[in-house]
Structure formats: C-alpha cells, structure tokens
N, C-alpha and C positions, 0 to 999 in steps of 0.2 A: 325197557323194551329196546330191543333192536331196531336200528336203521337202516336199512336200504343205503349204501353209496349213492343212488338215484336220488334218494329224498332227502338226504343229508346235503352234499353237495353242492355248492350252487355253483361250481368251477363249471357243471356240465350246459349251463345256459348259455349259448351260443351269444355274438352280439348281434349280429344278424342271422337269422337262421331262416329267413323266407330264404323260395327261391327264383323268386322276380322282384327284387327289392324296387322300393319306389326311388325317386330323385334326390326326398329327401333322406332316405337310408343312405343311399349312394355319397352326398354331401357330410353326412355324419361320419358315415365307416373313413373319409378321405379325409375329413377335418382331425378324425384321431389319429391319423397315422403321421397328419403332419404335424400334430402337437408332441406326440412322444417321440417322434424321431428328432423334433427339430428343424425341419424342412423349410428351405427358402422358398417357393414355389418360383416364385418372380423371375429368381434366375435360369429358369430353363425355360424360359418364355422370350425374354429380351432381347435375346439374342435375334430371334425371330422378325423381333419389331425393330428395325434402323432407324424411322423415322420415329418412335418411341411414342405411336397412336393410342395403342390398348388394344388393338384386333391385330390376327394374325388370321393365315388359313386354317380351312380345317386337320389337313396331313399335321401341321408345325403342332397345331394342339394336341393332337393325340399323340405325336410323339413326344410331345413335352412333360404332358401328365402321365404317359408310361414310363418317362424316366425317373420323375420328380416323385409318385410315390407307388408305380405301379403293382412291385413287391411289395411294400409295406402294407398297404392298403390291399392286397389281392383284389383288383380290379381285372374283371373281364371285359372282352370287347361290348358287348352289347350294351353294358355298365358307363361305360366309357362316350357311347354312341350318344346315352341318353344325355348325358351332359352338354356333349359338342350341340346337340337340340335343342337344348334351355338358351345356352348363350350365344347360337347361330343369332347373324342379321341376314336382313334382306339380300345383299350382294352374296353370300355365302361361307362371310369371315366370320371371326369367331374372337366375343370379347374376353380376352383372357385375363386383361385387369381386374372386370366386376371378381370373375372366378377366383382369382387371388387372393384378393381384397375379401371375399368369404370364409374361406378355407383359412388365412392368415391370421383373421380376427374374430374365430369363432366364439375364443374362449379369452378374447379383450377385446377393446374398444382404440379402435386410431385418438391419438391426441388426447387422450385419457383426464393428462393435467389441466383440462380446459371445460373439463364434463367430471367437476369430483362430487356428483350427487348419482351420476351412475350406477346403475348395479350390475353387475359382470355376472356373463352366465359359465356354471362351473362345468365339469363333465361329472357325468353319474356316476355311482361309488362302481369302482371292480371295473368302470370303462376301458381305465389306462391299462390292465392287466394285460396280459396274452389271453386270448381267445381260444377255444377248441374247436377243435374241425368237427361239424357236424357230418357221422356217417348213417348209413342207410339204417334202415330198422332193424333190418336183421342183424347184424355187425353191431346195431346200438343193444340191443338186448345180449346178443355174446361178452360185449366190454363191462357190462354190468355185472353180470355174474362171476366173472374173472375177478372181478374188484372186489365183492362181497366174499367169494370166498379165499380170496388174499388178505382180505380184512380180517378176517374170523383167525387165519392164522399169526397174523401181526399180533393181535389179542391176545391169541392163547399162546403163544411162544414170548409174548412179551418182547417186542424186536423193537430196537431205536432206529428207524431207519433215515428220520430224516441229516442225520449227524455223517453219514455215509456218503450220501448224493454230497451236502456242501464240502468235503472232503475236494469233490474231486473238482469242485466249483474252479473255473481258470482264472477270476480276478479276483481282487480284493475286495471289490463293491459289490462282489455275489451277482455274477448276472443271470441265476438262476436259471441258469440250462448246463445241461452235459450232452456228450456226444452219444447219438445210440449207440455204440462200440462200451462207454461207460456206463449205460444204462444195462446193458446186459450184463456186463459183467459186474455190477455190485448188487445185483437181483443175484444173482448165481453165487457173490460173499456171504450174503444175509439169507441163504437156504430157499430163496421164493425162486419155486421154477417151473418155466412157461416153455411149452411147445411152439418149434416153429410160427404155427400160425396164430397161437395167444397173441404170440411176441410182437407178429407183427400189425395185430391189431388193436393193441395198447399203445405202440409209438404212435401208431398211427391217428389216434384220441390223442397222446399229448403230444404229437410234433410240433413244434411251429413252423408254420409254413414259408414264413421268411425265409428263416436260416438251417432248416431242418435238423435243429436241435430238438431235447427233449426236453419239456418244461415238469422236471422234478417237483417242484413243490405242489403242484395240483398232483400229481399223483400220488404222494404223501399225504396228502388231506384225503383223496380217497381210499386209503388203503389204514389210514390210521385215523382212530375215531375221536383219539386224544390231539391232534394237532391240530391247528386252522390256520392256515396260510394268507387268506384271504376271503372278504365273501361280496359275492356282486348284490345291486340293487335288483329285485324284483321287480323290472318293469315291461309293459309292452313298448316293446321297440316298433312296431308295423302301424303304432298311428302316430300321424305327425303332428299332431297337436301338444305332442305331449314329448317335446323336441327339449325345451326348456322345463328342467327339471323345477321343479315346487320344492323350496327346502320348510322342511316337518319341524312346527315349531315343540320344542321340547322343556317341560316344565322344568325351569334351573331351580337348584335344590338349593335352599336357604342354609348354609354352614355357621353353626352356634359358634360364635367364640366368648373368650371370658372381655366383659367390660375393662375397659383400661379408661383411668382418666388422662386427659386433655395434656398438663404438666407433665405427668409421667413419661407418657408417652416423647414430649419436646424433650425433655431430659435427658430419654435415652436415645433422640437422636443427634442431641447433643455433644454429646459423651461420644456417639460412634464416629462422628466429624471432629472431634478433638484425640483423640486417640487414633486414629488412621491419618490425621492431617488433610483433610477432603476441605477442597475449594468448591463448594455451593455452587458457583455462577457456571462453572464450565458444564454441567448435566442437564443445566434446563436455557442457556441464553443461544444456543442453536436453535431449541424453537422459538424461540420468539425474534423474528426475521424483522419487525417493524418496529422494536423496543419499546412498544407497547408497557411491556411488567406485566403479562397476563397472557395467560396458554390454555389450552384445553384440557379437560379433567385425563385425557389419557395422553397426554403428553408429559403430563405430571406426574403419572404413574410410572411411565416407563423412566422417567427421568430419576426417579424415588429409587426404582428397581437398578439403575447403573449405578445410584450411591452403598449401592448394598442390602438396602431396606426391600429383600427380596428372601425367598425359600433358599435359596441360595446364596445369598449373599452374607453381612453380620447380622441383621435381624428380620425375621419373619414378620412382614407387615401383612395384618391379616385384614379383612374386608370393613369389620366395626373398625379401626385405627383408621383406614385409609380415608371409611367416610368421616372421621372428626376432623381431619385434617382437611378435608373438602370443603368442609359446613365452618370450618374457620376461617380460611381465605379463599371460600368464593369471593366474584367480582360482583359486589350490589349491582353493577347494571348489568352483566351479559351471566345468567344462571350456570352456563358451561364452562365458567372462563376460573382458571384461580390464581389469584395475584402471588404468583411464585416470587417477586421482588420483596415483597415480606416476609414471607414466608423464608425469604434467603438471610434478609438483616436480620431476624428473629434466631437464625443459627449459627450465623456470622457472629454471635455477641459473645460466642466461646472463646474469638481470640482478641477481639477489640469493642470500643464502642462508636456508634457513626456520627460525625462531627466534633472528633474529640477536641480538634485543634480551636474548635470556637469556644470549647468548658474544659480552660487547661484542668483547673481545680478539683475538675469530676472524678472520682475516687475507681479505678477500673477493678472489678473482684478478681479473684486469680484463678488460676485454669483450675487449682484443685478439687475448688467447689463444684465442678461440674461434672466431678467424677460419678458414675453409679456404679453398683454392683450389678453384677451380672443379673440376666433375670430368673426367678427361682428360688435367690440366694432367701435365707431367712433372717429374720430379725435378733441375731441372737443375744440381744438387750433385752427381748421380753421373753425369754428362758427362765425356765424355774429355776431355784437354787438348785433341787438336788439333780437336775438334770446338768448342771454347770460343774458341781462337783464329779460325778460320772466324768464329764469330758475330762478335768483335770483329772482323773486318777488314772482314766486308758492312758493320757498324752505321757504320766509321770511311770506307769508301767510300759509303755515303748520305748522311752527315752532312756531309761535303765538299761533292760534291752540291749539297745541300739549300743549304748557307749561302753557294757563291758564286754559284751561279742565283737564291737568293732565292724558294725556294718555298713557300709556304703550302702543309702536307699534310693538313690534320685535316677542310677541305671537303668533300675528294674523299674522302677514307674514311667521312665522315658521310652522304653523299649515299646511299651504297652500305648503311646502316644504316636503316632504314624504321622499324624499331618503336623507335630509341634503346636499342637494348642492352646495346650498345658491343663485339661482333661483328659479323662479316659472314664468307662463305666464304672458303674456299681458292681459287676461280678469281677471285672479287671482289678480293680481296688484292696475286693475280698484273695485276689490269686496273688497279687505283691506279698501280701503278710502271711500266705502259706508260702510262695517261696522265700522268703528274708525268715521263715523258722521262727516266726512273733505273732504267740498265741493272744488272741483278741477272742474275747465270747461278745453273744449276740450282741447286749448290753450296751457293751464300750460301743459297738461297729455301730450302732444306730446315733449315740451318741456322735458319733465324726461324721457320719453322712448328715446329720441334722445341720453341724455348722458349715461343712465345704460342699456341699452337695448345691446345683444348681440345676437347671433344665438343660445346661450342656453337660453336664455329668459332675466327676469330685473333681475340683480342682486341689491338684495334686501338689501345686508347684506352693499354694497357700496354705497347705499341709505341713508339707518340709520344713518350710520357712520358720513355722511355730513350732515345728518341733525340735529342728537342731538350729537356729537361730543366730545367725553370723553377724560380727558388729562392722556397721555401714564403714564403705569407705571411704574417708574424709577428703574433704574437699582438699586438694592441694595446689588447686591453679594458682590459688593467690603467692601461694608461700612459693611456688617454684618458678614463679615469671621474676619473684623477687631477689630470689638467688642465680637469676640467668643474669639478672642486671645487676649482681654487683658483682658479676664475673665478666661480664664484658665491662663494665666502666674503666672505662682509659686512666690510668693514674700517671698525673704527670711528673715524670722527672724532675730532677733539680738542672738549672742551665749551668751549662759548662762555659766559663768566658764570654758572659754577654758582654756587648758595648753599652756603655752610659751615658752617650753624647750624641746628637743626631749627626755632626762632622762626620766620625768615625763609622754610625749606620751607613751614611752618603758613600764614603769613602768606600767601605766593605761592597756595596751593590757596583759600584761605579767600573771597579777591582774587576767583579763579575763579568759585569755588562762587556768588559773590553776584549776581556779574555775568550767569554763564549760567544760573542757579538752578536748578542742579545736584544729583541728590539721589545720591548716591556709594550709598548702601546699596544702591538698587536693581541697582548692576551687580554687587554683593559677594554678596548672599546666594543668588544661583543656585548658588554654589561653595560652598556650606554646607548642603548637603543635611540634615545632622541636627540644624542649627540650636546650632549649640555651641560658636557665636562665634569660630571659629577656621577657620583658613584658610590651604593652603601659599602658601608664597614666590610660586613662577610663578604659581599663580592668583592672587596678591595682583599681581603685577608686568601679570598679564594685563589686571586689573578695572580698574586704574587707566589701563589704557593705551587701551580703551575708553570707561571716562569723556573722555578728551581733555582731562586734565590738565595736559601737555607738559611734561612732568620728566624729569629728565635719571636718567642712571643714578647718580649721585650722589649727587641731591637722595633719590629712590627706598631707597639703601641707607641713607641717615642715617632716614625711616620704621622702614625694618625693622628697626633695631638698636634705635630707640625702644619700638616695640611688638612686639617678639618675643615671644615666648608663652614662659610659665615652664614649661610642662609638656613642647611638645613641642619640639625645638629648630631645626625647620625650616616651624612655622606661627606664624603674623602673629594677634595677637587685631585684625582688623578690626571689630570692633563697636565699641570702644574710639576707635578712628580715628575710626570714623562719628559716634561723638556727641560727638567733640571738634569736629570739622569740623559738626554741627549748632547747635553754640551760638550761630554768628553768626546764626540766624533766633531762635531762644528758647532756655529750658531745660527740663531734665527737669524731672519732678514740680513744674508750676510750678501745678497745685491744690493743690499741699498748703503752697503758699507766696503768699498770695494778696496779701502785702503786700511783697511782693517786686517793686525796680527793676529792671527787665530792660532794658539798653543794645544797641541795633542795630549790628552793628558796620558800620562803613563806612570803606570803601575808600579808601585814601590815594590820590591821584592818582600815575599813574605818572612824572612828571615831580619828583615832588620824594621819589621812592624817591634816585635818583642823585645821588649823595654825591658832594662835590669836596673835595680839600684846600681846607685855608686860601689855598694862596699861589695853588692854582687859582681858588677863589672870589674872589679880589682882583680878577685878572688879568681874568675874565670881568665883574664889574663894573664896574671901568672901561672897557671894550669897551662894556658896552652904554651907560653914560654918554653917550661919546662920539656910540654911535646915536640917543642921545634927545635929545642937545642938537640935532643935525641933524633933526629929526624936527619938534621943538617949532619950531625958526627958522623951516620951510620948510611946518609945518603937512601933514605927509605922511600920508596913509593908505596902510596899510599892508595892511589884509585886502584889498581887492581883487585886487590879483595872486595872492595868495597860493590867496587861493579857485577863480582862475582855471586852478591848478595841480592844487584838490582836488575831482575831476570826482564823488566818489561822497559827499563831505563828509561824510569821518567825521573832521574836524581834524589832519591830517597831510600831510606832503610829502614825499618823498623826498631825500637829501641833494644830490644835484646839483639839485635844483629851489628846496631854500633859496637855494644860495648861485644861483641865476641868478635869483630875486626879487632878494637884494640887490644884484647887480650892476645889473639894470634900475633900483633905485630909488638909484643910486648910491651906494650903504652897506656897501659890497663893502671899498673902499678905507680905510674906518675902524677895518676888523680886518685882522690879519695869520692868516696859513694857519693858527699854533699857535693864537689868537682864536678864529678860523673852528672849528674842533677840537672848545674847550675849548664853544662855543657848542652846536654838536652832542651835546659828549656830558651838556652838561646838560639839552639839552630833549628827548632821544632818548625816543621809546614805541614800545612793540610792535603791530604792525599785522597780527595775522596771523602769516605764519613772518617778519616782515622785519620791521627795524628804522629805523623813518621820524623826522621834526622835529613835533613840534608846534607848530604855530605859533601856534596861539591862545596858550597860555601867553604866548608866545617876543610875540608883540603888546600884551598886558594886562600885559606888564613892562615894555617900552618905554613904551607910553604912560603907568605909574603913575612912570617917571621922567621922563618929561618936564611931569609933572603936569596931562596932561589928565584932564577929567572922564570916568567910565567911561560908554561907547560913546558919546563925542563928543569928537572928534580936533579 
C-alpha cells in the first residue's frame, strides 16, 4: 500500500506546535536550544550582576536571554514575558541564577560525582533535530501533495537524490543544510520541477529558521519512501507531566553461542598475552584507585575489551565466556566485585612464575607450551588415512607444479591479504590456483581447506610453508661473537730491548722524568682516594701508562715486584715510587738539612747507554779510523748533508739516510755491511716510537779523530 508523506513521516511533527505554549514548553523549547547549541547562559547575565547576587532587572533579563538564545530557540516576546513572571520577586528584579541553573542542567545534574546513584534525564528521540515550521492549513495541505506527487515520481524515475543534496553539503561533518539557491538548482539537476509558488512553499516547511537554510535530508525522507533520515518520538508535548520521558523497557534477546570450556578459554587468553607481549596490570590497575585487587564486573569487561578480547580486537569474547570468567573470580564477599589480581597472576604465568626467587629449584615451563592454534583449526591427528593420503597427493601434485613451471606463489596469496594477517577466504584461495594455472579438483581443495582452514579463514602462510619448505636458519650468534673476538684479541708482540735490572728501569724513567719534567704523583693520587699511599696493580699499570713512560711489560713487572705492598698483596706502595723518582730534582726534608750537598742528576746521553763488546768496539774503531783519515786528507765536512736529511733538527737521521750521506760523500766503501751495523748500533737514539743515527755524535768523533779543532773542520 501506499503512504501518504503525511502518514509516513514523522519529520512533519512539530516540537511545539501550540500556539500559546505553557512555561513549561517555553523552558523545554529553551533548554534545547541551549543543549545543542552549547550555550553558556550565565555569561550574558553576569555582566549585568557587579555585585554577583543572582538578580538582575527586568530590561538586563530580556535582553540577556534575547541574546543568549533568542534565535535558536525562536522566542517571542510574550514567551519571553512569561518567564521574566516565573522568576520576578517582589522588588521587581528578576533571578536569573535559578533560570540558568535550569536551562544549564536540564539534561545533568551539578556535582554529578557526589550523587553517582542519579539518574539523568535524557532528551526525547528526534528532539535534538531541526524542527519544522508549522504552516497554516491551507499551505499544510498544498506541501502535502507537492511531496506525494514528488514522491511518486522519485519512484517511478528511480532518482537518488539524497547523494546530490550531500554533494553540495559545505563541511566535512555534513551539517545537513544547503542554501535555497542550491536547493533549487539540484531540484532542476535531478528533473523535479516546482513553480514559483511550490517553491516557495517547500523551503518554507524546510527552512530553518535560525540560519535560513534548507534542511535537505527531511525533505529526502519525504519525497523518497526508501530513505529514513530520522524519526521523532511520538509524544504529546502540551502536558507537562510528561516533561520526563519514561524509557520503554525492551525485552534483550538471549544470543546462543557455542559452550567453550573454562581451560580453553584461559589458553587462548594466554596465547594472545604471549604472542602480542600484553602486560595484564596496565588495562585494569586504573580502576582500581584503592588497590583493593577487585573492580566491578564492567570495569572488567571494558578492561578485557582494551586487551583485545573484543569483536574487534584478537578474539571475540562472547557473552557465555565472559560469564565463566565472572563466575570464577568473583569476590566471595562483594557479588559485583571480580578479583582481577588473579585473574592477572593466572595470565602472568605465560612469562614467569610469582615468588620464584623463594623456590630457586621450581622448574618454569616454556612459552612454547602455551601456544594454541587458531580457533577453528582442526584436529588433523584424528583424520582418516585416506583422507591424509588425498592431502599428500594434492600437496605432491602442486609441488610438481610449482618446481617445473617455476612459480613464485607467496605474491599472489599476499596480494589477496590487505591487512597482513596471513589469511585470506575460501573463494580467494580457490582464485590463487586459477591464477598460478594449478589445476586442483574439488577433492584435493577440500582436502587443504580441512587442514589450513580456521574461523579467520586459510592460513596461507602455513600452506607455503608445507609446501615449498626452506631449511631454518641457523643460529649464528654464537659462532659470530666468537670470531669478532678472536679478531679483536690483542696479540702481543715480541719486546724489543727490555731492561733486566730495576737500576736500569730507574734509570730509563728518571731519564724521562727530567727531560719532560714530569711530575708522576700527579697522575697517581686520583687512584688513592684515602690517601694511604697504596694503590692496586691496574691502577698502578694505568697511571704510568698515562704519564707516557713507554715501558714495556716487563720493565712494569720488575716496578711491581720492587714495590709491592707488605700488607696488601695486590697494591703497589706508589708514594714510595714517587719520591724515589723525585730525588733527581731534590730531597725530602732538605730544611732540616740546610748543609746538605744536593747533586742534579743528569742524564747520560743516549748514545753512549749502547754497550758493545770488546772485539765489537775494536772493529768499529778502526772503521771509523779509516773515516777520519779520509776526512782529515780531503778536509770534508761532514754536517752539511747530514742536516740536509734533518728537516725538523732534532740530530738524527734515519738508517738509510746515514748510509746514503756516506755513499754521497764517498765513505760508504771504507766500512763493510757488518761496519755499517756495528756503526748503527752504536750511535742508535730513540726519536719518538723509532729508532734513528745520531749524527752529531757519529761527526764530533770523526772529527776528534782526525784531530780537527772542535767546530772547525
């Protein structure tokens, strides 16, 4: 049967439609305007009040509530009158607190969190909508039949019109109006076309009178019999008893689901806290503000629902699950309460067990066991044989297939996966192996959806797996931490001319010390904090190796065995050290010895440290003989080139640049290679980390054998 727009309808129920509404209309139509607008009220009152009483006069109130919601609400004066007469007093002021304090909390309660056994009164369905302008009868009866036989053509031309109107919609949040400008002209896109005075007796039913826009989607509900936009409550608005709507209690419908048991169930919430890595305590220890260990059954649930255990989230906890887990940890003494602290150790035990440190002995199981299979999955241990066989003979006929075409499979099943879940359907499944050209009858395909098939669909990625089968790859941390470290291990060299004797260690630092005037304490006593002259080994081996001593390990242990500490048998008395190694500047208590010789000590030149045997020293004196009789015949100088070699003149050459001075100055041929050697290694000094010729020496001895006068060759 056909409807009537009139009877279909219910956008055409006005919200007030008297036309002398009572106080309490009046309060009502003004409480909704300041809930959906949002309306401060207060502030356009205050102003008014300096001394901040709560009355104002009568002028301040009318103009405050003509500002505050006079368009929203379409209040007329007489409207307006009647109020300033509810909340008149005696003097003739007017409380505009109480009024506030009404209109503000119509649809709450002040101080809410102090009254939580309240019931809050709502506003009636289709309240918050836009409203239509109730016109006269005659005008209401023309709008009707415009609509119906607009409707009849929507109908039979089959027109979408409300995809049109949201078109021209100007925000993103739809604020379901257009301008009459665009209301005409997509009436005149979509072929419905209104005369003049139609026209303007359709905006005129949807204007809103606020903003004189046109409320498109009630006029889509009326003109199409297939859309519903909205629908109001059917009530009488004109008594005021019935101000406070009654909500209709409505029989909730009992939803079957299948039994799960108790274990299962913790299993798989196990599994989904161990696989996500979820910490239990952070979804439910907000509500519990007094750590109690016990919350309300829907504090519990929401808390469930942000672990996941939701339609949306990893698994769909249905209403029989939820009460098991209810009817397990309730609290024996408050029936509402459920001890979520168990219920948290009870899923906590997927990574630990609680008090382990008191039962070292206690055997902890491993996370594997707590793995489940999806749900859905099947048993496929209690598969028949020749149902087993089928599966091997598809998997042994695709895998043929696969390796002599040379097909890449894992593309084409990923492509078909959008969110990465590593399913897809059963028709997606069936469309893989018609694109990959791998014929499968019924047979086999039932066969593979039996073993991968789950309630999220085939897992696909446990498919592949089994059918082209890669061998795992092997642990290598071990083996590669083990070849970083025998590639970093320091291997120590052979020492090049240690000293044997502590004299000579002494001697070597002393050398140092004078030269770079060096003060060793200061790198020692950072590592003596209590001042008590003692100092372990590594730190002792550390300080000196910051001084920049350049002692070998050696030279280092003949120190330590020196000054070892009698008390403790792994510290160094280093203060000891220090003021053996200070006496080549002075000595201690040298006021209380004021006739005391104190001798500086100085430094032996390093060229005549280098000791030669007897038959070496022979050997090398007549070598240089030989140089200095050539020297003195031919009157040769000798520093020239030599300097020409020492670009930074600290008196040294390098050993191929001696012997290429004496080649240039012919003096080459007067020593032989072992000569040459013996010559090196008596005039050898250290330069740094290298070992060079000095030649000054190596010249001031030639010439004192050839008996020139010193520096005049």
């Amino acid at each position: 049967p056909v409807v009537s727009s009139k009877e279909r309808n219910t956008d055409f129920v006005p919200l007030f439609p008297t036309s002398d509404p009572t106080l309490s209309e009046i309060l009502d139509k003004i409480c909704l305007a300041v809930y959906i607008n949002g309306i401060r009220v207060t502030e356009f009152f205050k102003d008014h009040d300096k001394l901040r009483s709560g009355v104002i006069t009568e002028n301040q109130f009318i103009c405050g509530l003509a500002l505050a919601c006079g368009k929203e609400a379409q209040l007329q004066r007489p409207e307006i009158q009647k109020v300033v007469e509810f909340y008149r007093l005696q003097d003739g002021r007017v409380q505009y607190r109480e009024f506030c304090h009404v209109v503000e909390n119509a649809f709450n309660i002040a101080q809410l969190e102090k009254k939580p056994t309240e019931s809050l009164q709502r506003p009636r369905r289709g309240t918050l909508h836009r409203g239509l302008k109730v016109l006269n009868d005659h005008d209401e009866d023309k709008v009707y039949k415009i609509l119906d036989t607009t409707a009849d053509k929507v109908k039979k031309e089959r027109i979408m019109v409300y995809q049109y109107f949201k078109d021209f919609d100007r925000s993103h949040a739809y604020t379901r109006v257009v301008t009459p400008t665009q209301f005409a002209r997509i009436l005149h896109f979509l072929g419905i076309k209104f005369n003049n005075e139609e026209m303007r007796l359709i905006q005129a039913k949807f204007q809103d009178p606020a903003t004189g826009d046109v409320n498109y989607p009630a006029f889509v509900q009326a003109v199409d019999r297939e859309f519903v936009g909205h629908t109001v409550e059917n009530v009488n608005t004109s008594k005021q008893d019935e101000a406070n709507v009654t909500t209709k209690t409505s029989e909730v419908k009992w939803v079957e689901s299948s039994p799960v048991l108790f274990e299962e169930l913790m299993a798989r919430i196990r599994h989904i806290v161990l696989v996500n890595r979820l910490r239990v305590i952070e979804y439910f220890q907000d509500y519990d503000a007094l750590k109690s260990g016990s919350i309300s059954i829907s504090q519990f649930r929401r808390g469930l629902a942000l672990m996941g255990l939701s339609k949306i989230g990893h698994h769909d906890l249905n209403d029989n699950q939820f009460a098991q887990l209810v009817e397990h940890y309730q609290d024996p003494q408050k029936d509402d309460q459920i001890l979520w602290t168990k219920f948290h150790d009870d899923v906590e035990s997927v990574f630990t067990q609680a008090g382990l440190e008191q039962t070292p002995a206690a055997t902890v199981p491993q996370q594997e066991l707590f793995h489940v299979p999806k749900p859905g999955t099947i048993d496929w241990s209690r598969a028949s044989k020749d149902h087993m066989e089928l599966y091997k003979a598809a998997m042994d006929h695709i895998r043929n297939r696969i390796e002599n075409r040379r097909i890449l499979c894992k593309p084409v099943f990923r492509d078909f996966d959008r969110h990465k879940s590593g399913h897809i359907t059963r028709t997606q499944f069936h469309q893989c192996f018609k694109m990959l050209e791998i014929p499968v009858n019924e047979q086999e395909m039932s066969a593979l959806e039996a073993l991968y098939c789950n309630d999220l669909g085939i897992n696909y990625l446990k498919f592949l797996a089994d059918l082209q089968p890669s061998e795992p790859v092997p642990f290598m941390y071990v083996t590669r931490m083990e070849e970083l470290r025998q590639v970093n291990v320091k291997k120590r060299l052979p020492e090049q001319g240690p000293l044997a004797d502590f004299e000579s260690v002494l001697t070597k630092i002393k050398t140092k010390v004078c030269k770079e005037r060096i003060r060793i304490y200061e790198f020692m006593k950072d590592y003596d904090k209590l001042r008590s002259g003692r100092m372990a080994k590594n730190l002792f081996r550390r300080a000196l190796n910051l001084a920049r001593l350049d002692l070998l390990e050696s030279e280092i242990a003949i120190l330590e065995d020196k000054y070892q500490s009698g008390q403790e048998v792994d510290s160094i008395n280093y203060l000891n050290f220090c003021q053996m190694i200070e006496t080549i500047f002075t000595k201690d208590h040298l006021e209380k010895l004021p006739l005391e010789d104190v001798e500086q000590f100085k430094p032996s030149k390093e060229w005549k440290i280098n000791q030669l045997t007897d038959a070496e020293d022979d050997q090398v004196r007549k070598c240089m003989l030989r140089i200095a009789e050539k020297v003195y015949k031919h009157r040769m100088q000798l520093f020239p080139l030599f300097e020409d070699y020492d670009r930074v003149h600290n008196g040294a050459v390098s050993r191929s640049q001696f012997r290429r001075v004496l080649m240039e100055l012919d003096l080459a041929g007067l020593a032989s290679d072992l000569e040459f050697g013996l010559l090196w290694k008596k005039f050898r000094t250290q330069v740094g980390g290298r070992t060079d010729v000095n030649y000054i020496v190596f010249c001031k001895s030639i010439y004192e054998l050839a008996g020139f006068e010193q520096n005049k060759p």
